[in-house]
PDB file of N, CA, C and O in Angstrom:
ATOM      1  N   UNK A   1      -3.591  25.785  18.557  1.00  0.00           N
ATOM      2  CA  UNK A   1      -2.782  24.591  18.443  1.00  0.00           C
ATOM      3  C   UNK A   1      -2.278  24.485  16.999  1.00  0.00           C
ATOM      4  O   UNK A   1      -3.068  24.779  16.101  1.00  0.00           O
ATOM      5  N   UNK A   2      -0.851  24.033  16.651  1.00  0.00           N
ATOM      6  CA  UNK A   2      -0.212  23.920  15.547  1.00  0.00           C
ATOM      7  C   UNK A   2      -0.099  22.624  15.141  1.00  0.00           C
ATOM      8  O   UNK A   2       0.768  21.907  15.642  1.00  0.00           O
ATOM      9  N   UNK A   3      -1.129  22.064  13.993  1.00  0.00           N
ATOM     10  CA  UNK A   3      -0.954  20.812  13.537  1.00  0.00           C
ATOM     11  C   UNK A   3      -0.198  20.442  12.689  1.00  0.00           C
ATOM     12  O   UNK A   3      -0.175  21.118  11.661  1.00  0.00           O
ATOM     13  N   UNK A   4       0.696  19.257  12.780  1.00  0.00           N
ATOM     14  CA  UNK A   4       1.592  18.783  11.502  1.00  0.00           C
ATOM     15  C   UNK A   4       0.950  18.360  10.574  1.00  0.00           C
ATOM     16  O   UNK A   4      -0.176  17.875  10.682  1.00  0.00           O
ATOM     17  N   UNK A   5       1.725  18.516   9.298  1.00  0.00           N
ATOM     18  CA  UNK A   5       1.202  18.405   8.354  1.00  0.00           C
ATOM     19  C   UNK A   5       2.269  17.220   7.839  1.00  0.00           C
ATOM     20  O   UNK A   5       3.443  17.211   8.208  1.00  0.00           O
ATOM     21  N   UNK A   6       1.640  16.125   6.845  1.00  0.00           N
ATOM     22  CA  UNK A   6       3.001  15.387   6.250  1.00  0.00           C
ATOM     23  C   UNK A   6       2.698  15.383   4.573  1.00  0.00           C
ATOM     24  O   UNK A   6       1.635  15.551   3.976  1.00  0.00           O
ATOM     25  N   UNK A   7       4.303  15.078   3.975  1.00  0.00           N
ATOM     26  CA  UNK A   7       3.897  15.216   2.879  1.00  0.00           C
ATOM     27  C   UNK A   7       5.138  14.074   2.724  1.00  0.00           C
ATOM     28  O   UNK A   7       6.205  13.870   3.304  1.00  0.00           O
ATOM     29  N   UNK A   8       4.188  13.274   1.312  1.00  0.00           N
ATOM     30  CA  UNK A   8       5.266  12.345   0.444  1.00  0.00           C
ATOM     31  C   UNK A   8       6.074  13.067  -0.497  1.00  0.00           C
ATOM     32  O   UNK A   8       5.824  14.013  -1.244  1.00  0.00           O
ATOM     33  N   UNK A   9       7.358  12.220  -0.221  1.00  0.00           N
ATOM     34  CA  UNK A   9       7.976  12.313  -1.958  1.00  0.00           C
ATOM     35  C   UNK A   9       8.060  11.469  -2.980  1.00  0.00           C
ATOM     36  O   UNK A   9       9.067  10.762  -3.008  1.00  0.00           O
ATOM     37  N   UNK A  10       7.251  11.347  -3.851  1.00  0.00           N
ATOM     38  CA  UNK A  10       7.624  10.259  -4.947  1.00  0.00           C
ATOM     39  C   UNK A  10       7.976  10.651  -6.533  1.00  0.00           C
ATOM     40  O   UNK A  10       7.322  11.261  -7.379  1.00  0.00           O
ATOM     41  N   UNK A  11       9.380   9.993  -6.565  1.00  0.00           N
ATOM     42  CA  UNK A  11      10.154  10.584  -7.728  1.00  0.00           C
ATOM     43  C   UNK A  11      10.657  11.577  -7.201  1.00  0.00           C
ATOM     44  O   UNK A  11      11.321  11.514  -6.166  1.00  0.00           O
ATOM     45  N   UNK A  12      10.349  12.926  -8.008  1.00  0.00           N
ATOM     46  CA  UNK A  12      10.846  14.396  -7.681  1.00  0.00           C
ATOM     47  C   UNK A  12       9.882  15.575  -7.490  1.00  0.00           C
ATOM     48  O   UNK A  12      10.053  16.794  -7.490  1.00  0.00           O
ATOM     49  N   UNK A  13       8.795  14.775  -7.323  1.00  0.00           N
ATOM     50  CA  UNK A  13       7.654  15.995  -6.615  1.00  0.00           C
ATOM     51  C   UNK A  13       7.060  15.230  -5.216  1.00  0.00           C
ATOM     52  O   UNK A  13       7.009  14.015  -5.024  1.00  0.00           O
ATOM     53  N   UNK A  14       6.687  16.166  -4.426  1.00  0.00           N
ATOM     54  CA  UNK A  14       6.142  16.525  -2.903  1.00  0.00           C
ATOM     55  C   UNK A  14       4.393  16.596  -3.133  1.00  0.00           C
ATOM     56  O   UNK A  14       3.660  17.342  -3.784  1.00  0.00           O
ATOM     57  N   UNK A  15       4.197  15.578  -2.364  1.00  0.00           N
ATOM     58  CA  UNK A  15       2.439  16.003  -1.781  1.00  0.00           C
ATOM     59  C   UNK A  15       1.990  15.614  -0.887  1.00  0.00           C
ATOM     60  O   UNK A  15       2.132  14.537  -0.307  1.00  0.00           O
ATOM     61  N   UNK A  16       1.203  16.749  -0.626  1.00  0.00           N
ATOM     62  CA  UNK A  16       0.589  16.137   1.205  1.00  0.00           C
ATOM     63  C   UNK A  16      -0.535  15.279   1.157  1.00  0.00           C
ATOM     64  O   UNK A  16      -1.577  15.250   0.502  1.00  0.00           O
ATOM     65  N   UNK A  17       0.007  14.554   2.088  1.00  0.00           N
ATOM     66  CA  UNK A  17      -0.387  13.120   2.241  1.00  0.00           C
ATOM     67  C   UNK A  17      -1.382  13.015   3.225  1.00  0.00           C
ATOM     68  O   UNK A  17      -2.234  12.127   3.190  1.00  0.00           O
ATOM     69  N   UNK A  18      -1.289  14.321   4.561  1.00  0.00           N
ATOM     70  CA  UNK A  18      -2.396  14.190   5.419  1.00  0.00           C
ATOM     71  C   UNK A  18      -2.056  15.085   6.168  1.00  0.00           C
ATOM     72  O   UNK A  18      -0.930  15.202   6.651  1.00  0.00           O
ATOM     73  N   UNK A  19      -3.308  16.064   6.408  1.00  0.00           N
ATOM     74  CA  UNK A  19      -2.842  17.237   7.549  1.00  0.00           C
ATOM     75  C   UNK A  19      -3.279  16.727   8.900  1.00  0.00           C
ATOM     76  O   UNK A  19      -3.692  15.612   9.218  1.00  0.00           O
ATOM     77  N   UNK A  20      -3.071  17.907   9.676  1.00  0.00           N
ATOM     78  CA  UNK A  20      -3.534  17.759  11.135  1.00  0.00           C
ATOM     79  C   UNK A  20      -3.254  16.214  11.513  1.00  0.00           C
ATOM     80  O   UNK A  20      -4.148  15.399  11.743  1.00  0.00           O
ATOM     81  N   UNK A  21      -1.479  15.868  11.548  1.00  0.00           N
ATOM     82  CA  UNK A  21      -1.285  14.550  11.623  1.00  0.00           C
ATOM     83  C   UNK A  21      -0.952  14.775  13.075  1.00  0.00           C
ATOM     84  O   UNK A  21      -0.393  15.734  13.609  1.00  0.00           O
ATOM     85  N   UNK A  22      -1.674  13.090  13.845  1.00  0.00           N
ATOM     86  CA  UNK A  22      -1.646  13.045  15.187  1.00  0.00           C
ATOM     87  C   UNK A  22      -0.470  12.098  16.190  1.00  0.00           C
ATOM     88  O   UNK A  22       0.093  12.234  17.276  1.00  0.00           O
ATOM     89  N   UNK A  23      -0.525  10.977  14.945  1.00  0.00           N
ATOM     90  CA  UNK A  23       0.157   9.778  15.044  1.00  0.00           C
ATOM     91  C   UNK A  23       1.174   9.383  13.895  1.00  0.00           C
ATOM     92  O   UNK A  23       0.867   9.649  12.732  1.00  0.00           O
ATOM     93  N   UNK A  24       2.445   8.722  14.200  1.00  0.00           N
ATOM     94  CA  UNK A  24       3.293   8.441  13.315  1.00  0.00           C
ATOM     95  C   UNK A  24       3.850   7.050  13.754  1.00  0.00           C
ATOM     96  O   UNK A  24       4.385   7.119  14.861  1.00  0.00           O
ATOM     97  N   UNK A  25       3.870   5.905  13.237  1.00  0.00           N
ATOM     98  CA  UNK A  25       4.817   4.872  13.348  1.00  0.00           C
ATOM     99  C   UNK A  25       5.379   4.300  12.458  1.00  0.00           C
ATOM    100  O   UNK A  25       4.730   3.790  11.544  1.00  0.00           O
ATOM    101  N   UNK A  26       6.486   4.255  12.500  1.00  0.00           N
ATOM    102  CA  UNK A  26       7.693   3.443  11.511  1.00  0.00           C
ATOM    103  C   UNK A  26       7.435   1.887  11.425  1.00  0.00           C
ATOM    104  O   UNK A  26       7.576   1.610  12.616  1.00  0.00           O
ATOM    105  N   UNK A  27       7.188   0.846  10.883  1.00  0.00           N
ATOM    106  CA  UNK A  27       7.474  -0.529  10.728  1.00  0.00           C
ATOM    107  C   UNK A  27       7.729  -1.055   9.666  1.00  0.00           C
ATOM    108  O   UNK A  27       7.096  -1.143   8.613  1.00  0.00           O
ATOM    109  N   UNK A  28       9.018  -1.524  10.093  1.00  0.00           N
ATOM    110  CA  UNK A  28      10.320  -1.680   8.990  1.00  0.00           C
ATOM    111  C   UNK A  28      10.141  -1.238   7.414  1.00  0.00           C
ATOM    112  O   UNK A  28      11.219  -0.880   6.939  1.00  0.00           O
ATOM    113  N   UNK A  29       9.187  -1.183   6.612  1.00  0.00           N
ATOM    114  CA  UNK A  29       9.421  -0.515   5.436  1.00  0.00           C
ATOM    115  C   UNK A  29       7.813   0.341   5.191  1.00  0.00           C
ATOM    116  O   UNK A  29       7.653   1.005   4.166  1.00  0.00           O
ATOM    117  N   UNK A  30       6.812   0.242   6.134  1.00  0.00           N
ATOM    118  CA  UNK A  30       6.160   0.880   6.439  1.00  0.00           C
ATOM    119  C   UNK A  30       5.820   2.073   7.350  1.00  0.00           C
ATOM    120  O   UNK A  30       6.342   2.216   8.456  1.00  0.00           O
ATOM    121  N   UNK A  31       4.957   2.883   6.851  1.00  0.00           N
ATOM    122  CA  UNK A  31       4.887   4.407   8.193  1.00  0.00           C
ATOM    123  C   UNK A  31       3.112   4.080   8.131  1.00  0.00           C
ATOM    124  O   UNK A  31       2.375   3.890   7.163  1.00  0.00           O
ATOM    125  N   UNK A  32       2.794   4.121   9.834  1.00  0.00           N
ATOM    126  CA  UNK A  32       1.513   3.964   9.964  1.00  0.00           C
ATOM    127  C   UNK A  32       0.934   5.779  10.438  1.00  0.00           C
ATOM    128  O   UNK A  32       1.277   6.405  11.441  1.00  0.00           O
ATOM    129  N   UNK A  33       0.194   6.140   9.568  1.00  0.00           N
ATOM    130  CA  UNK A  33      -0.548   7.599  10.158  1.00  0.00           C
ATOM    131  C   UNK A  33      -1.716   7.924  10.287  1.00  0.00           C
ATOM    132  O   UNK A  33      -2.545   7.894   9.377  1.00  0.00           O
ATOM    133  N   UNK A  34      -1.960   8.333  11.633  1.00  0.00           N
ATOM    134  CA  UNK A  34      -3.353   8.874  11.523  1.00  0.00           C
ATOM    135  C   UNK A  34      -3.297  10.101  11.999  1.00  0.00           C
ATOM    136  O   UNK A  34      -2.277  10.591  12.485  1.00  0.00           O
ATOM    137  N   UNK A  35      -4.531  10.753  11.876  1.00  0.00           N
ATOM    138  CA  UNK A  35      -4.894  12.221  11.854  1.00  0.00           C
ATOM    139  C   UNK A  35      -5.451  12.550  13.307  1.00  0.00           C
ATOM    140  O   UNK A  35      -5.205  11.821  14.268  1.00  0.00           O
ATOM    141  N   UNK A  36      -6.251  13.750  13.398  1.00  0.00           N
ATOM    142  CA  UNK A  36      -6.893  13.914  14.910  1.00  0.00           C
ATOM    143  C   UNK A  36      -7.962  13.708  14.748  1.00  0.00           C
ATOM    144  O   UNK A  36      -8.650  14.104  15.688  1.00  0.00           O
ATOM    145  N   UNK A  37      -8.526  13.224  13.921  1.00  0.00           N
ATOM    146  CA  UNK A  37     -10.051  12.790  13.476  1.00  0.00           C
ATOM    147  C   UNK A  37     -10.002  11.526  13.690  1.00  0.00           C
ATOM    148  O   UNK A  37     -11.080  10.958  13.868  1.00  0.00           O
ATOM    149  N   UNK A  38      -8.623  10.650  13.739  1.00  0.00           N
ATOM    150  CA  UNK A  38      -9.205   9.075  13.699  1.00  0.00           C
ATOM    151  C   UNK A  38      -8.464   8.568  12.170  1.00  0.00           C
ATOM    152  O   UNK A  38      -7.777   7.549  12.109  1.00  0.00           O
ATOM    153  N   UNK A  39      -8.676   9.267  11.231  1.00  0.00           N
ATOM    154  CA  UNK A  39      -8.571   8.822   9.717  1.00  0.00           C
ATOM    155  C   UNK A  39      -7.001   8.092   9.781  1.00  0.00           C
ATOM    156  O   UNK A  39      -6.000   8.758  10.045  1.00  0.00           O
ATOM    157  N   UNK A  40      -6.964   6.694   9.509  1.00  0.00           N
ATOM    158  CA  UNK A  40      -5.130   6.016   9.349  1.00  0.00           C
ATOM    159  C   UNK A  40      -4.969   5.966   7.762  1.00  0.00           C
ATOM    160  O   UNK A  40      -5.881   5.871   6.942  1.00  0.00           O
ATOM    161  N   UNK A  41      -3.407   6.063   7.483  1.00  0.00           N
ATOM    162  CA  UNK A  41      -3.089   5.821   6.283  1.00  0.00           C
ATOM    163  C   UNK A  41      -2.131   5.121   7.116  1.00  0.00           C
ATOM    164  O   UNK A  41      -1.699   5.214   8.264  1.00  0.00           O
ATOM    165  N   UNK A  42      -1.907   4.132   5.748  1.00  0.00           N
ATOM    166  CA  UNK A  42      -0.533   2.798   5.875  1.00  0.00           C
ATOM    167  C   UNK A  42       0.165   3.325   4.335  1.00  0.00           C
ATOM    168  O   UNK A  42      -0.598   3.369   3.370  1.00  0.00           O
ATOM    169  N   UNK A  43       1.319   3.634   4.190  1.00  0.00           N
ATOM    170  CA  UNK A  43       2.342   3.550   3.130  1.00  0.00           C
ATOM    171  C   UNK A  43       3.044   2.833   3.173  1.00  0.00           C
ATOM    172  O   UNK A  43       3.237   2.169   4.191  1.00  0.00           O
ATOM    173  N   UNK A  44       3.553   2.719   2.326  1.00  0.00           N
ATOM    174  CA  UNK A  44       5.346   1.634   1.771  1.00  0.00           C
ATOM    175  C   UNK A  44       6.158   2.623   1.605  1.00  0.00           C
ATOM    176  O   UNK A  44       6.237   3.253   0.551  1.00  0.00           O
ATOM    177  N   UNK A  45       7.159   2.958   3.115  1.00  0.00           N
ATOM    178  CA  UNK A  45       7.645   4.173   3.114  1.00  0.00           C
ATOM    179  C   UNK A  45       8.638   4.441   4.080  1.00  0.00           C
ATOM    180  O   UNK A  45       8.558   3.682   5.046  1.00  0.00           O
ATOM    181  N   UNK A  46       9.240   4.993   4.118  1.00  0.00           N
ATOM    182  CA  UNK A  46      10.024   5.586   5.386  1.00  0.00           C
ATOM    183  C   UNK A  46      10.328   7.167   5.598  1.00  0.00           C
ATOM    184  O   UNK A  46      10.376   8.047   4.739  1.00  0.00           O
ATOM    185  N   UNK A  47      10.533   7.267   7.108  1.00  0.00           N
ATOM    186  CA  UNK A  47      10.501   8.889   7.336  1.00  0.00           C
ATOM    187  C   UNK A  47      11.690   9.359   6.793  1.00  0.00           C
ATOM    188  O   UNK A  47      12.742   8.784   7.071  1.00  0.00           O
ATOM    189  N   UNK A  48      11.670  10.276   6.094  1.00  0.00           N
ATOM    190  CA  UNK A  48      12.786  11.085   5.453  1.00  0.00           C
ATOM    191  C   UNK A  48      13.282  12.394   6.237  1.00  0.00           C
ATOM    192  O   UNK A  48      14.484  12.631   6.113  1.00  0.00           O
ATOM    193  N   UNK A  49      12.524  13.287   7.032  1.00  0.00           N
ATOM    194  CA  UNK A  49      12.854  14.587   7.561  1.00  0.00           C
ATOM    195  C   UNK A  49      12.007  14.763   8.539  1.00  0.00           C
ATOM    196  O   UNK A  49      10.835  14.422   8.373  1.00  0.00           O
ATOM    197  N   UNK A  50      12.356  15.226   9.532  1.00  0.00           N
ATOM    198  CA  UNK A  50      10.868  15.821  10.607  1.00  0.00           C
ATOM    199  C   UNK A  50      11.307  17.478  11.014  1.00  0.00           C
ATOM    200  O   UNK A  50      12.348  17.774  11.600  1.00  0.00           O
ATOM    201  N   UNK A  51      10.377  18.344  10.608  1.00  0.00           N
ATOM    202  CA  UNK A  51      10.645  19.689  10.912  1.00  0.00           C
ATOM    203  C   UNK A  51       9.982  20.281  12.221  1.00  0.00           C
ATOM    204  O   UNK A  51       8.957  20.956  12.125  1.00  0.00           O
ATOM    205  N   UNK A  52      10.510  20.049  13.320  1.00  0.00           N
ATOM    206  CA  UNK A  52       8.835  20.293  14.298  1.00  0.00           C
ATOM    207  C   UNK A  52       8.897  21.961  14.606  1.00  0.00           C
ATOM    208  O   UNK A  52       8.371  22.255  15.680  1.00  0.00           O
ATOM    209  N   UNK A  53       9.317  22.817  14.027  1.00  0.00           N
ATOM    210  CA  UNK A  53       9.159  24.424  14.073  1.00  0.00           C
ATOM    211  C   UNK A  53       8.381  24.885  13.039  1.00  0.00           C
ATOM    212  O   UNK A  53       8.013  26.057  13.112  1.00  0.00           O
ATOM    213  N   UNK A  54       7.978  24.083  11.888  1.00  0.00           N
ATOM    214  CA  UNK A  54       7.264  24.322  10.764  1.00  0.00           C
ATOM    215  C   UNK A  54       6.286  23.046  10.519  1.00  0.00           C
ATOM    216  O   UNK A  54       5.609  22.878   9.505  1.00  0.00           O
ATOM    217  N   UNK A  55       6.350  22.098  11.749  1.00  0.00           N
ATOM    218  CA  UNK A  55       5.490  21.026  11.496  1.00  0.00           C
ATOM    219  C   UNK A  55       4.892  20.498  10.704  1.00  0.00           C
ATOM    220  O   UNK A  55       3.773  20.429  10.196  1.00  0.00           O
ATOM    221  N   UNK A  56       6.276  19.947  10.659  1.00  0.00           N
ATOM    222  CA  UNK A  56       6.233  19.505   8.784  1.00  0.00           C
ATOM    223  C   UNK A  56       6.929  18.079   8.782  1.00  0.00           C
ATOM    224  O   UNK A  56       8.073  17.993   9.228  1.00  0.00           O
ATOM    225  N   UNK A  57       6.133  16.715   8.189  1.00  0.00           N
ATOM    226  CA  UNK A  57       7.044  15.503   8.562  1.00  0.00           C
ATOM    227  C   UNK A  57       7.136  15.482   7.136  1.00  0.00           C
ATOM    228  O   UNK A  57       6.158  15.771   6.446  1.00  0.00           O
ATOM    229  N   UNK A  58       8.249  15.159   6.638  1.00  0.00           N
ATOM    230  CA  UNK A  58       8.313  14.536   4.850  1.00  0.00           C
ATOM    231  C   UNK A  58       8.713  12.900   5.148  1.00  0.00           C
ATOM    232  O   UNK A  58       9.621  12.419   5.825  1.00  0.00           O
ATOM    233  N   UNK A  59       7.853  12.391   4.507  1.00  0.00           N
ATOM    234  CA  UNK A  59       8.233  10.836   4.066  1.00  0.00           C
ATOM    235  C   UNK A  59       8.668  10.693   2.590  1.00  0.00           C
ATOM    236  O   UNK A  59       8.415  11.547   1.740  1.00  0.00           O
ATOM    237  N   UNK A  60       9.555   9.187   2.276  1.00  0.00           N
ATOM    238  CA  UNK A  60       9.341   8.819   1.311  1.00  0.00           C
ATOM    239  C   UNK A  60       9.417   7.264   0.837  1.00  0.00           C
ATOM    240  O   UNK A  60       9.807   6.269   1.447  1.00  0.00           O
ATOM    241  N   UNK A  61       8.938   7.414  -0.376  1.00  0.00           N
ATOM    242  CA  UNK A  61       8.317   5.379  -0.646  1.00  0.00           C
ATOM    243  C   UNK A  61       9.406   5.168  -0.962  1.00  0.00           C
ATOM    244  O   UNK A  61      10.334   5.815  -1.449  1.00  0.00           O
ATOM    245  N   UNK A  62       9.194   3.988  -0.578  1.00  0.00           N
ATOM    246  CA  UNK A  62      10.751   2.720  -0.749  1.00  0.00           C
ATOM    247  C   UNK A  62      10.474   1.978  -1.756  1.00  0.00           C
ATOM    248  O   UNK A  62      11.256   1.095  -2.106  1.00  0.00           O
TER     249      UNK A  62
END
């Protein structure tokens, strides 16, 4: 199985923010994520790119 991986952008560098991502939701200036373990992150953010052949989501903070 091929897990996504996501990564922030803030400013002008990229970092991953959380692998083996399971869950993704948008609310209005927030992205809610959790993993396949259970683990959630909440950012101040929005989705910027979704790659699903390299499963790869990039976000970035607002």
């Amino acid at each position: 199985m091929c897990d996504s991986n996501a990564y922030l952008i803030r400013g002008d560098r990229e970092e991953l923010l959380m692998e083996s991502l399971d869950f993704l939701r948008q609310e209005e200036d927030r992205v809610i994520l959790r993993d396949i373990f259970g683990e959630e992150k909440t950012i101040q953010g929005r989705l910027k790119e979704l790659h699903l052949s390299k499963q790869r989501v990039v976000l970035e903070e607002v």
